[in-house]
C-alpha positions, 0 to 999 in steps of 0.5 A, a space after each residue: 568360102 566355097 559356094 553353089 550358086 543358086 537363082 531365086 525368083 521373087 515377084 518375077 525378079 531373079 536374086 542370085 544367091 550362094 548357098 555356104 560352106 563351113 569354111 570361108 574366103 574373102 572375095 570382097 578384099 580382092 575385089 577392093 583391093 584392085 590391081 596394078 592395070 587397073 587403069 590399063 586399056 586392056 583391062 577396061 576392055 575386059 572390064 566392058 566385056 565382063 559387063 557386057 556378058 553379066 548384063 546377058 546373063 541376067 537378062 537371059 536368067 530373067 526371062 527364063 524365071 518369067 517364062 516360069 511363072 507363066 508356066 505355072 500361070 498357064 498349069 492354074 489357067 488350063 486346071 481351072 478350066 478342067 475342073 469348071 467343065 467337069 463339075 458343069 457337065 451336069 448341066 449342059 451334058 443332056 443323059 448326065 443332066 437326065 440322071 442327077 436332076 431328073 426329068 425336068 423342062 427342056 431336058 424333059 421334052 429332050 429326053 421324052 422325044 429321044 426315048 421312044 418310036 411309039 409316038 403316041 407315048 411321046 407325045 403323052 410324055 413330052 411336057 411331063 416335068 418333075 415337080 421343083 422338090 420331087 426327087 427319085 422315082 415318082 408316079 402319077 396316080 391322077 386318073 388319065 383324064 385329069 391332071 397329073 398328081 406326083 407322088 414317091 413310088 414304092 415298092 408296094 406299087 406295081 413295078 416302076 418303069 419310066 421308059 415303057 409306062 406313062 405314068 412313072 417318071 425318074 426325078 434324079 438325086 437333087 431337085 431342082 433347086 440344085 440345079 437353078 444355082 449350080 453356076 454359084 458353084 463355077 462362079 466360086 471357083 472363078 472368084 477365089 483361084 489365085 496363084 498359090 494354093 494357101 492364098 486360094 484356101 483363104 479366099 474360099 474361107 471368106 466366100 464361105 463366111 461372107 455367103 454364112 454372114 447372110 445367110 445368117 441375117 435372113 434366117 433373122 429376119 425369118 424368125 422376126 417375119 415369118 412370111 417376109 412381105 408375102 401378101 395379095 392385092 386386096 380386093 375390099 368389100 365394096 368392089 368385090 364383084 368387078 374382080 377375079 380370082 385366081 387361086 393354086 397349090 404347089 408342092 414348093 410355094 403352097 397356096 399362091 392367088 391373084 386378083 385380075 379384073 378381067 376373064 382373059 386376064 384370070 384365063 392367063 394366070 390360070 394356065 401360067 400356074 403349072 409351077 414346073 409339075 408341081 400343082 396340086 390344085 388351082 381354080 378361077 373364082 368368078 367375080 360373084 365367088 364361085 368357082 368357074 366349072 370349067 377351069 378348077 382342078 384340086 388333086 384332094 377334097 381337101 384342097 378344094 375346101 381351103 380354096 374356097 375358105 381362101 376366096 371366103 376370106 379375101 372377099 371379107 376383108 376390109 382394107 382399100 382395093 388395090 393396096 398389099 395386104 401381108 399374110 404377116 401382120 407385123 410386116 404391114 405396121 412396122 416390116 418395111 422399116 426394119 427391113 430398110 434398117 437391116 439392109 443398111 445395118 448390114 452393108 454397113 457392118 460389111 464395110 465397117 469391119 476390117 473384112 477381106 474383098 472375098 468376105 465383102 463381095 459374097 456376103 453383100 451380093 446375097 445379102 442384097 439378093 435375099 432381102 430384095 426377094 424378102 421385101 417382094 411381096 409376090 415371094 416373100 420367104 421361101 418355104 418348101 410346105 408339104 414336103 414328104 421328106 425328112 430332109 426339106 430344109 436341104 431345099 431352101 434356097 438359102 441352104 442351096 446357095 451355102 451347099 454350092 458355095 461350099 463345092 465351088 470353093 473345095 473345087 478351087 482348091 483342087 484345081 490348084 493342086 496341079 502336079 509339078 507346078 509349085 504351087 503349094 506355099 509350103 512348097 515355096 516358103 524355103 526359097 522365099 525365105 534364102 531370097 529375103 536374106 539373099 536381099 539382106 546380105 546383098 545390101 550389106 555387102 554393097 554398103 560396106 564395099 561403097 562406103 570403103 571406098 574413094 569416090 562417089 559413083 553409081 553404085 549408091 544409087 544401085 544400094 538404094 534401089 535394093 534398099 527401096 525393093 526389099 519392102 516389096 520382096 518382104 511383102 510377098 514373101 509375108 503374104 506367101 507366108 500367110 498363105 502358108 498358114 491356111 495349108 496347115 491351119 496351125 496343126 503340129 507336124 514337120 510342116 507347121 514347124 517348118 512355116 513357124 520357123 521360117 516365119 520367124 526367121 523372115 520376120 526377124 530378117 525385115 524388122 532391120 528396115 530402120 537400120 537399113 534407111 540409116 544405111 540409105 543415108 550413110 550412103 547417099 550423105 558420103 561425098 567423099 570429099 576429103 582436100 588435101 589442104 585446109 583453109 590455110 594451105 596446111 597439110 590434112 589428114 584423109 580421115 576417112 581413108 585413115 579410118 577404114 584402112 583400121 576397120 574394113 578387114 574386122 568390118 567385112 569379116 563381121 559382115 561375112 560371118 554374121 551372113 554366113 550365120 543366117 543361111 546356117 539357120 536357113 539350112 537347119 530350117 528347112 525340113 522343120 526340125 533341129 536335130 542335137 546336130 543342128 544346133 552344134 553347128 549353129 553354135 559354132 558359127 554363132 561363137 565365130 559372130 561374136 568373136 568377130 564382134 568383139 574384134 570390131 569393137 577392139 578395132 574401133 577402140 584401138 582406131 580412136 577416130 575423132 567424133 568429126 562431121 567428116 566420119 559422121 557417116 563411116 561411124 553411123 553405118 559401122 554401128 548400124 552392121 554391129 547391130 544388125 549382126 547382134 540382132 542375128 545373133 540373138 535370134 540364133 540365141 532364142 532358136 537354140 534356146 527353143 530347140 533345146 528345151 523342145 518348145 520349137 513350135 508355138 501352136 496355137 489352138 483353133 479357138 484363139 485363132 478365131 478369137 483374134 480373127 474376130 478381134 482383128 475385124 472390129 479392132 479400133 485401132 484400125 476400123 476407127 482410122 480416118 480414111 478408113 471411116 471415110 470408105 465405110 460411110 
């Protein structure tokens, strides 16, 4: 059989295969066969030096396959990095800061002391910063004296120019909601890149779910508790006049107020209000109910007269001095419990469900963030009241966080998408596929060749160590696999075949494990021990010489052809389509099988051999190949069958997808085991 030799690396070992020819020649006959010098000092020195050069060659094939994965780790390492830096450019690059957030603290007094000689318009600029939601050209239309009142510019104004008038100021494209969770985004990235880029789309789906999941329950706990635990300190009837009032409005919270119960107290609350530019009115009530001349400002009439209904009513109310008084009612008979139960019911949930890390981790940290903030009742629920746009539910906290989860993750899955590096499991599920069958056909080989021999020797442990390593290869490659799906989604198309085929293929190569202990055993129970005498000095068969002189050439045929067969329907699968030509050459090396199943059969009958202790071992591992080789054949059989009636992919719709996604997470067989109740509880 004329070969190419071909290096394969699977989890940073390399399996060295062949890649067949039609035509074929036995190797292993020569191999077992040995020669005459075979005990010859000359010929175990070449032997040694054989040794000695085979051992460099792997050595230098390994760290060459090491040396690429740290390749392609590094190409992932330095993409992240660029991509972080890029999509973080927003926030630490001062003019693009200026242009997408506007201007807003820091960057505000940065931009305003830069921007012009004139020092007296610095000086009025500097501290000037865009309410938290205001976005695009704004204009203060509040007289000089007064405090400054924000509103959109348009066109029926005078002409806009925030650089030259001290009225008008640019407030970007995002607000600045967008800006406080920007990091969430970098985050993502962090959490979900991994080393291939169908694992990275998968984990960038479950930080997307988990992060929906709470969204979700706080959007519940919205509707049952409209304001969450927002309430005030109340200041009851009886000692109404020993306490100050501090009440103000903002464009993103509303109506906020504070009771203190000293003037230096009420002065600091007063002047810690401003709410980044947001303000639109805010006052002290002294401790008899007025409104303090000299620090009360409202932007409308409007807004004074609901400050002072505001201070009406707190002054009326009657409850114990010192306790929470919620703005929601419900919250103060029952919110506290339902809240304690929503945050256990939930967390719960998490763990109970057979969810991925990515899922887990998102959903449970926001979770926790979201109700914390809901149960405080200094915040509450968060509200965006009084919005001038059509579009203020994009503003809430909840939808910012969702948006920038989103980004982060479409960003991970970029930065994978680095030129020449592989990444792409599709790209790799060939290879992954030859190294499986490389494993198998090795095993089968080295079984065969040790079981045929006279002697016990190192070699068995050499066959159980592949054995034992094939479910780690197996493994990976199924994980690959999975990664695989997430490049496609199941979607038709050469690549979804060329995934349904290989998986497949990958799937009926590893369901031999049962068989392959049974090889295990074969090997590890042969001793060779066959005397020449028995236990009255009479001459004695060698039954098991006897028997593979009868079987081993059927034997290694059958195990050649059976092998050759498998890369054949590797070669046809790998550009995801059988041609009428494909399927001819399938057909012909599947007959070649099954007449070498036939002729072991023949072989075995005309043997005879005695069911003995003594053959127990030769006759369990020649059943185990002749099953491992039908086995072959028939998924050959149901390929062919599959492409010839054109039914080759089974694609599956979006719908059953997420159905049996659902079903896989509160499946009782597994959420009910017993070690996995013990980590959820």
């Amino acid at each position: 059989m004329s070969t190419r030799s071909r290096t394969l690396t699977m989890g940073g070992v390399s399996h060295d295969i062949d890649d067949a020819d039609d035509s074929s020649d036995s190797d292993e006959d020569d191999e077992g066969s040995g020669s005459s010098d075979e005990g010859s000092p000359a010929s175990t020195v070449l032997k040694a030096s054989t040794g000695g050069l085979s051992a460099l060659k792997r050595k230098a094939k390994h760290a060459k396959s090491m040396s690429s994965l740290h390749e392609k780790h590094l190409k992932v390492a330095v993409s992240v990095g660029f991509w972080v830096v890029i999509f973080g450019l927003p926030l630490f690059a001062l003019a693009l800061n200026y242009r997408i957030f506007g201007q807003r603290g820091g960057v505000a007094q940065a931009i305003n002391a830069t921007r012009s000689n004139d020092l007296r318009f610095v000086e009025e600029k500097v501290g000037v910063s865009c309410a938290a939601i205001d976005v695009g050209k704004q204009r203060n239309v509040a007289p000089s004296t007064d405090y400054p009142y924000w509103v959109d510019w348009n066109e029926s104004m005078s002409e806009w120019d925030a650089d030259a008038n001290v009225y008008d100021i640019w407030c970007g494209y995002l607000p600045s909601s967008y800006a406080d969770y920007w990091p969430n985004a970098a985050q993502l990235v962090l959490f979900t890149v991994y080393k291939n880029t169908g694992t990275t789309v998968s984990f960038a789906w479950q930080g997307i779910t988990g992060t929906l999941c709470a969204t979700l329950n706080i959007h519940l706990m919205t509707w049952i508790f409209p304001e969450g635990a927002r309430g005030h300190t109340c200041m009851g009837t009886e000692d109404v006049d020993k306490f100050y009032l501090v009440v103000w409005k903002s464009k993103v919270l509303g109506w906020k107020k504070k009771v203190v119960q000293t003037p230096h107290q009420a002065l600091k609350a007063y002047f810690d209000c401003d709410d980044n530019g947001g303000l639109e009115a805010r006052a002290i009530f002294m401790s008899d109910g007025t409104v303090d001349k000299d620090h009360n400002w409202f932007a409308t009439p409007q807004f004074e007269q609901e400050a002072k209904a505001m201070s009406k009513e707190m002054r009326q109310e009657k409850c114990t001095p010192g306790t929470i008084v919620y703005n929601d009612p419900n919250y103060g008979k029952y919110g506290e419990l339902v809240c304690m139960v929503d945050v256990f019911l939930v967390i719960f949930l998490f763990l109970f469900a057979k969810a991925n890390r990515n899922t887990i981790m998102f959903g449970m940290s926001w979770h926790t963030v979201w109700m914390m903030n809901f149960m405080n009742p200094g915040i509450g629920v968060t509200k965006v009241p009084g919005v001038r746009h059509w579009w203020h539910w994009t503003l809430t906290e909840y939808f910012v966080v969702e948006v920038t989860t989103i980004v982060g993750a479409l960003v991970a899955v970029v930065a994978t998408l680095v030129p020449r590096a592989g990444l792409q499991n599709l790209s790799n599920l060939y290879d992954d596929a030859l190294s499986v069958n490389a494993a198998i056909v090795k095993i089968w080989a080295d079984a065969l060749a040790y079981l045929a021999g006279n002697e016990r020797s190192a070699a068995r442990l050499q066959v159980e160590i592949q054995i034992d390593g094939l479910e780690g290869i197996a493994t990976e490659v199924q994980e690959n696999i999975d990664g695989a799906w997430w490049e496609t989604f199941g979607f038709s198309g050469a690549a979804g075949r060329r995934l349904w085929l290989l998986k497949n293929f990958v799937a009926s190569a590893v369901d031999i494990k049962e068989l392959l202990y049974v090889v295990k055993s074969c090997v590890k129970a042969e001793d060779f021990d066959y005397p020449d005498f028995d236990a009255d000095g009479h001459p004695q068969r060698n039954e098991h010489k006897e028997f593979w002189q009868k079987l081993r050439n059927t034997a290694e045929d059958l195990a050649s052809e059976t092998s050759v067969l498998t890369w054949a329907l590797l070669k046809t699968f790998q550009d995801g389509d059988i041609s009428s030509q494909e399927i001819a050459y399938i057909e012909k090396h599947l007959r070649r099988v099954k007449e070498r199943q036939v002729n072991l059969v023949e072989a075995f009958l005309e043997a005879e051999p005695p069911m003995s202790e003594n053959l127990a071992e030769e006759q369990t591992f020649v059943f185990a190949l002749a099953c491992w080789s039908r086995k072959c054949s028939e998924f050959a059989e149901h390929t062919i069958e599959s492409a010839s009636s054109g039914k080759l992919h089974e694609r599956r719709s979006m719908i059953r997808e997420a159905a049996d996604g659902v079903w896989s997470l509160f499946n009782p067989a597994e959420v009910l085991k017993h070690q996995h109740l013990k980590y959820a509880f």
